[in-house]
Backbone atoms as SQL, in Angstrom:
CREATE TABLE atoms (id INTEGER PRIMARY KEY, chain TEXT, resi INTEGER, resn TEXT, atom TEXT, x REAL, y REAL, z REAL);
INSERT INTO atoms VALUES
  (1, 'A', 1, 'UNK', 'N', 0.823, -1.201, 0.000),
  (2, 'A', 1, 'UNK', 'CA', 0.000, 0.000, 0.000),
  (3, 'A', 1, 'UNK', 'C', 0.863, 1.259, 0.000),
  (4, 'A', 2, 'UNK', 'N', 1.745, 1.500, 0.652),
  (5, 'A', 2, 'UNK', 'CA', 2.688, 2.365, 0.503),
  (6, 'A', 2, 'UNK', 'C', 3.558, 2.489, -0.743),
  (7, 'A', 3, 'UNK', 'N', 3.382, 1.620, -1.652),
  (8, 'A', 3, 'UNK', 'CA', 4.200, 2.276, -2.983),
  (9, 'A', 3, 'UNK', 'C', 2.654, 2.611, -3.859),
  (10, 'A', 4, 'UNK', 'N', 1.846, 2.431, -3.558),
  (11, 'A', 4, 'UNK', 'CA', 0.806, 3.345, -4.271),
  (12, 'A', 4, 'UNK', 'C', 0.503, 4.730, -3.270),
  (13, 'A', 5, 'UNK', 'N', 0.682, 5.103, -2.487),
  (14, 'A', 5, 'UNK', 'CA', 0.574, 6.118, -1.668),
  (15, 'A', 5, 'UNK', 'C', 1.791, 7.149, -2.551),
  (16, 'A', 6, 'UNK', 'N', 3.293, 6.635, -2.891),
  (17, 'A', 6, 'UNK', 'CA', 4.016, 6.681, -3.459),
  (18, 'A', 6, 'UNK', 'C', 4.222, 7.501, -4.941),
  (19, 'A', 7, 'UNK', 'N', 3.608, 6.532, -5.312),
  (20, 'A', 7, 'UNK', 'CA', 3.451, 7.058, -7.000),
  (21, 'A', 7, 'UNK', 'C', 2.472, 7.599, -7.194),
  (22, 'A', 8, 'UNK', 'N', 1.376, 7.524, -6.580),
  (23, 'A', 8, 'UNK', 'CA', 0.026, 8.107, -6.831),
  (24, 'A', 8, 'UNK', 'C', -0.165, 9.535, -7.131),
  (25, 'A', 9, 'UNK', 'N', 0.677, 10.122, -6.689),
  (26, 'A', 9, 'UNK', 'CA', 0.679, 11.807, -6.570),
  (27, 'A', 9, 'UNK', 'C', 1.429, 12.147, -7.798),
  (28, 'A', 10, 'UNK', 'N', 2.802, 11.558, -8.193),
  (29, 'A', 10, 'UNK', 'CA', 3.382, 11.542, -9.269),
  (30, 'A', 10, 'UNK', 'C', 2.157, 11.297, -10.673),
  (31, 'A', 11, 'UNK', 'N', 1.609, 10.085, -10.535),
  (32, 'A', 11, 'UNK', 'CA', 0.717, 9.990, -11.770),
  (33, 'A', 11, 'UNK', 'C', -0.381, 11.003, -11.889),
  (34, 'A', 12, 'UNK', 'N', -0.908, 11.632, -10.593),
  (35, 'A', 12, 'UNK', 'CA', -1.882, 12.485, -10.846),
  (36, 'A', 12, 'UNK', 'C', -1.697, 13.808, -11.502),
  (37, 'A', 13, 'UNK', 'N', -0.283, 14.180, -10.955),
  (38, 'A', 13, 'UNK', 'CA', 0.006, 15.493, -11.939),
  (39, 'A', 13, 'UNK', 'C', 0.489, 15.132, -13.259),
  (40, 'A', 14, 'UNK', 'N', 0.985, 13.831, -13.749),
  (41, 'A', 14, 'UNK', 'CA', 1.238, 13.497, -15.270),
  (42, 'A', 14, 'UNK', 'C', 0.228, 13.449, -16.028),
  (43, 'A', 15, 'UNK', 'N', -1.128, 12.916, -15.155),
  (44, 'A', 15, 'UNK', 'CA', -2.433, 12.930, -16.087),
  (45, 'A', 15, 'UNK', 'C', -3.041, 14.616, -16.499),
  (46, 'A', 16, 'UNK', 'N', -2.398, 15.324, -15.076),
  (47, 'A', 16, 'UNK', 'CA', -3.299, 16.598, -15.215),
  (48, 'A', 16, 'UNK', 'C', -2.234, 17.447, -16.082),
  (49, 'A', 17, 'UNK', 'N', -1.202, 17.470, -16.568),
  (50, 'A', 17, 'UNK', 'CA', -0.354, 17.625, -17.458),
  (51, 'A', 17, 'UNK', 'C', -0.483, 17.615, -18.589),
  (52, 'A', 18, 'UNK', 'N', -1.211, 15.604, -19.251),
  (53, 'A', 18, 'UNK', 'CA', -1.258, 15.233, -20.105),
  (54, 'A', 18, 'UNK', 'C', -2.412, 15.835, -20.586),
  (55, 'A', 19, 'UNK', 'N', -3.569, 15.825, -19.626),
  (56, 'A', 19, 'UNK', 'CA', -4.963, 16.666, -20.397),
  (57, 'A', 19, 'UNK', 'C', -4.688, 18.084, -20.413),
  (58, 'A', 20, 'UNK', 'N', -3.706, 18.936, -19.672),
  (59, 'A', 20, 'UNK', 'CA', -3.736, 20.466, -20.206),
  (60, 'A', 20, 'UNK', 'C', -3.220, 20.584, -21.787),
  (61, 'A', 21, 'UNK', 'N', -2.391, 19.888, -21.570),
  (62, 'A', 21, 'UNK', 'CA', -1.461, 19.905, -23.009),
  (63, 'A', 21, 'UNK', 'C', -2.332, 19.077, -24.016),
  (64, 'A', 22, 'UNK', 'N', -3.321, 17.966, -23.523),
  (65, 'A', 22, 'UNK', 'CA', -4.157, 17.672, -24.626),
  (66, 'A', 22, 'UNK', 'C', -4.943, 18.741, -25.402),
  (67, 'A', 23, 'UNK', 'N', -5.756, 19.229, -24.496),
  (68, 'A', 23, 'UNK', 'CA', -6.170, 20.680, -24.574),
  (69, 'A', 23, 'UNK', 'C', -5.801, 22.029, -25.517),
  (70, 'A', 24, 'UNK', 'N', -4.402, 21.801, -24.668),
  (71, 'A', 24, 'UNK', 'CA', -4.403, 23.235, -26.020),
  (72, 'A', 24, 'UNK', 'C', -4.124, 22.596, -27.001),
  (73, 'A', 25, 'UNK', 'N', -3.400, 21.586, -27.296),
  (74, 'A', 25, 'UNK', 'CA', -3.385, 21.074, -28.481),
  (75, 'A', 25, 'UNK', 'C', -4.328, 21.391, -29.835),
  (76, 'A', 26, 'UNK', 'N', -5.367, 20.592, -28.722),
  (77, 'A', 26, 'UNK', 'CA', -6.814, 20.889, -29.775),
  (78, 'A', 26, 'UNK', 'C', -7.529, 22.075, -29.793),
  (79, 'A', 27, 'UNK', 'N', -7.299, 23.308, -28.948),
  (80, 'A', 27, 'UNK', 'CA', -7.982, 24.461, -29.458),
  (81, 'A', 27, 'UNK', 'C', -6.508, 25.324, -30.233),
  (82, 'A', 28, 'UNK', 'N', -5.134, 24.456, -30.355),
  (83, 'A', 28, 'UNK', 'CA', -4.625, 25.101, -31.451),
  (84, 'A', 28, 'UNK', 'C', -4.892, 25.011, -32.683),
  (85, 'A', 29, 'UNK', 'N', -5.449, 23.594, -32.621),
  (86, 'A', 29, 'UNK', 'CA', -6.085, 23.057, -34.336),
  (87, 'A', 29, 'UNK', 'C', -7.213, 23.083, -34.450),
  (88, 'A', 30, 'UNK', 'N', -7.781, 23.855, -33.504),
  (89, 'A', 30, 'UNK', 'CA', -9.326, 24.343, -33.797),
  (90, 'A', 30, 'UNK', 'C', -9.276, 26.034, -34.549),
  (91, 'A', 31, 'UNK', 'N', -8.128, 26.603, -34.339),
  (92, 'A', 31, 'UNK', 'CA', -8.090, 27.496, -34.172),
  (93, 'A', 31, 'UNK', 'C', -7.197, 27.788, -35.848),
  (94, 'A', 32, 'UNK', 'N', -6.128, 26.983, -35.985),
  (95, 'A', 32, 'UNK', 'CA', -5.730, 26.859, -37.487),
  (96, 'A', 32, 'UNK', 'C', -6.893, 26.686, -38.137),
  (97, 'A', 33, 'UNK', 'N', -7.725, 25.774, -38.247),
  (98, 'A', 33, 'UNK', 'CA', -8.691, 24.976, -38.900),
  (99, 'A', 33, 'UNK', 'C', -9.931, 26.572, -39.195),
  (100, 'A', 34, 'UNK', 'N', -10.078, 27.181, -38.490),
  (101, 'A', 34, 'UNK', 'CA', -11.029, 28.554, -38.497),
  (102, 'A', 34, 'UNK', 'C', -10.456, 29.321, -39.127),
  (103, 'A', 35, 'UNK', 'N', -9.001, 29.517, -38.641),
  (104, 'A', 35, 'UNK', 'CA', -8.452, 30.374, -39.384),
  (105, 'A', 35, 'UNK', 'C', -8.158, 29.928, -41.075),
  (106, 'A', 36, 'UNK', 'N', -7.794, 29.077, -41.475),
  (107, 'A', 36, 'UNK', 'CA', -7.839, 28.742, -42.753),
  (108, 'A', 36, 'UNK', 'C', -8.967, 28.927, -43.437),
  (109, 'A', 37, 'UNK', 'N', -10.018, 28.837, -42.944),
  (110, 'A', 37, 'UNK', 'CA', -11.323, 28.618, -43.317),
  (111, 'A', 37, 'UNK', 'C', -12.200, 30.085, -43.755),
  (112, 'A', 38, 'UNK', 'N', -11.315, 31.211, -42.790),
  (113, 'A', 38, 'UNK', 'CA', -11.594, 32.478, -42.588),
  (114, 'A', 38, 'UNK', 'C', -11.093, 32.984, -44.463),
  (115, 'A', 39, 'UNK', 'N', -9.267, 32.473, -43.758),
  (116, 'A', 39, 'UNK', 'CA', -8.602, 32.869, -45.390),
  (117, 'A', 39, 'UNK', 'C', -9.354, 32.403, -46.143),
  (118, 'A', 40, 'UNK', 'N', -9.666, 31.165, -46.587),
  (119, 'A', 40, 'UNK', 'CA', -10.141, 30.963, -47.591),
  (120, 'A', 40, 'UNK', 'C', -11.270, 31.291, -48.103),
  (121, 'A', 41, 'UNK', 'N', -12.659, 31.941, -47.115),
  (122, 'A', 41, 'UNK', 'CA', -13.737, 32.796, -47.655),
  (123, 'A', 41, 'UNK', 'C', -13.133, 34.109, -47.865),
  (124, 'A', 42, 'UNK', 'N', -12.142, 34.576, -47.470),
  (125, 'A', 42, 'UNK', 'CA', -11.828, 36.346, -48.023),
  (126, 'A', 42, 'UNK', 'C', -10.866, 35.850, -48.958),
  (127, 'A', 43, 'UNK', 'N', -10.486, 34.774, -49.331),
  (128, 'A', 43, 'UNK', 'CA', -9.766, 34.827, -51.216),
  (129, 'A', 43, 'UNK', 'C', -10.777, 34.472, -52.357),
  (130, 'A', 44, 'UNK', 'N', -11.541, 33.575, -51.914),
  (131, 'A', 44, 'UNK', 'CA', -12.674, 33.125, -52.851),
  (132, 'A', 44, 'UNK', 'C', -13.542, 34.182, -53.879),
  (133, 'A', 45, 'UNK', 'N', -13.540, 34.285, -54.699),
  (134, 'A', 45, 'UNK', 'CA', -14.205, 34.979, -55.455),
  (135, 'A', 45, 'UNK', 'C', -15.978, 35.275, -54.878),
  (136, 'A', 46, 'UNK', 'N', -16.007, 36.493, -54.908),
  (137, 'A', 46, 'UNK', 'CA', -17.458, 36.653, -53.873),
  (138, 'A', 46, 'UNK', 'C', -18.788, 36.143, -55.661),
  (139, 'A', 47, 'UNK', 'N', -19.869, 35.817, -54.845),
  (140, 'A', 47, 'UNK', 'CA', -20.659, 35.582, -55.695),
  (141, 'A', 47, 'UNK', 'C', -21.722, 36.130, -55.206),
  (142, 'A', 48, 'UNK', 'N', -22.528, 36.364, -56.371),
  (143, 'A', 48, 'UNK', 'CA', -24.174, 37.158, -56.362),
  (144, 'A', 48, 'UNK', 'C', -25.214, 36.152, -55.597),
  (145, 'A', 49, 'UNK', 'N', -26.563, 36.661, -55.758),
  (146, 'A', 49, 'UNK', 'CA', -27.733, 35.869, -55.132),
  (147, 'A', 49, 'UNK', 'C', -27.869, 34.682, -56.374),
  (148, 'A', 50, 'UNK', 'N', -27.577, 34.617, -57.689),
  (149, 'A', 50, 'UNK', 'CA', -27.749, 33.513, -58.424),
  (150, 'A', 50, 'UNK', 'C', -26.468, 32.435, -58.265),
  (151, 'A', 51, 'UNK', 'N', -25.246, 32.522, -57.550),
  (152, 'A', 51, 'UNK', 'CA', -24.419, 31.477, -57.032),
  (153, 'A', 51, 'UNK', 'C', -23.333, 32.351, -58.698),
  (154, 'A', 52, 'UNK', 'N', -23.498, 33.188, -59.188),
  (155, 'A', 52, 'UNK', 'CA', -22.283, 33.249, -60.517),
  (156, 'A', 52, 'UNK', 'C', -21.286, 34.993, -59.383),
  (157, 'A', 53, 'UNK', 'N', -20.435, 34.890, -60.253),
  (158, 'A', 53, 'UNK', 'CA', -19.504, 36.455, -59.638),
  (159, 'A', 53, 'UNK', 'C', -20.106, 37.357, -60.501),
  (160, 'A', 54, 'UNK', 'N', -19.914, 38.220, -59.782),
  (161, 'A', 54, 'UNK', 'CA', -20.367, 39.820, -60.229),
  (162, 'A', 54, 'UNK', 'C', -19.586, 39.986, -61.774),
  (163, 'A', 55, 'UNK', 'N', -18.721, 39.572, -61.779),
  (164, 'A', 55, 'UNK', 'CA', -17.792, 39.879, -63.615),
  (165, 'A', 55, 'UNK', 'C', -18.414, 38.718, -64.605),
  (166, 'A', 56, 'UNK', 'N', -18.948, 37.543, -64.404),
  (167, 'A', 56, 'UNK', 'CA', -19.857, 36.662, -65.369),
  (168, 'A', 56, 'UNK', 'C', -21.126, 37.406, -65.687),
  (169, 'A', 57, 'UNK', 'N', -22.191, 37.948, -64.512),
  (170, 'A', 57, 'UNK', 'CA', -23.201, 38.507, -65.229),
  (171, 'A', 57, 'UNK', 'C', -23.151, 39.729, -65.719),
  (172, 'A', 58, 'UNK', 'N', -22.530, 40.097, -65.477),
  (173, 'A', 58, 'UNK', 'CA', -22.293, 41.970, -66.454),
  (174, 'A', 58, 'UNK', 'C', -21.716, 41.300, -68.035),
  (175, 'A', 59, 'UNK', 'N', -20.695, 40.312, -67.697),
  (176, 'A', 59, 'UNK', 'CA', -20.434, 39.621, -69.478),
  (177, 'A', 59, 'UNK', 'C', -21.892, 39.530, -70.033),
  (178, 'A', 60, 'UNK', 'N', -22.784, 38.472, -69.592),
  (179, 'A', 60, 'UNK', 'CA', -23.730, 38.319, -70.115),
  (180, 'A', 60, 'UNK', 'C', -24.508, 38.817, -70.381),
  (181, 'A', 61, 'UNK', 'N', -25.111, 40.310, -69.882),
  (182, 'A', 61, 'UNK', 'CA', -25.978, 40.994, -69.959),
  (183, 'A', 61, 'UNK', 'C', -25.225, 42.404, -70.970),
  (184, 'A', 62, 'UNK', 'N', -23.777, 42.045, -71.589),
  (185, 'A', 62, 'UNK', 'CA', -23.597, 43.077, -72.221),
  (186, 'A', 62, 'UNK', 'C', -23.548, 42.660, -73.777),
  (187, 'A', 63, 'UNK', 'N', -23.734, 40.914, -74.255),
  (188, 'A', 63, 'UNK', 'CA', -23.400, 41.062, -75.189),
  (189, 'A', 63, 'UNK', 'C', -24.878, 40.574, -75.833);
């Protein structure tokens, strides 16, 4: 009983260690993952209420 009295305290801060660092882990790649997602709607070509870009229907309606 005394070598679990022992180690016990040791493993409890390795677990509470292992889940902080699990943690940020995953709100760092929550956080890439948004952010990419961000970039990639402000590079995307914006589109109208019919799903085409603003420079396809002005083509079409000029010729």
């Amino acid at each position: 009983m005394e070598y679990i009295a022992v180690i016990l305290p040791s493993l409890v801060v390795g677990l509470l260690f292992w889940f902080a660092i699990r943690a940020i882990m995953n709100a760092d790649r929550s956080e890439r993952e948004a952010l990419a997602k961000a970039e990639e709607e402000l590079t995307a070509e914006p589109k109208n209420s019919d799903g085409e870009s603003p420079d396809s229907s002005e083509n079409s309606t000029a010729g």
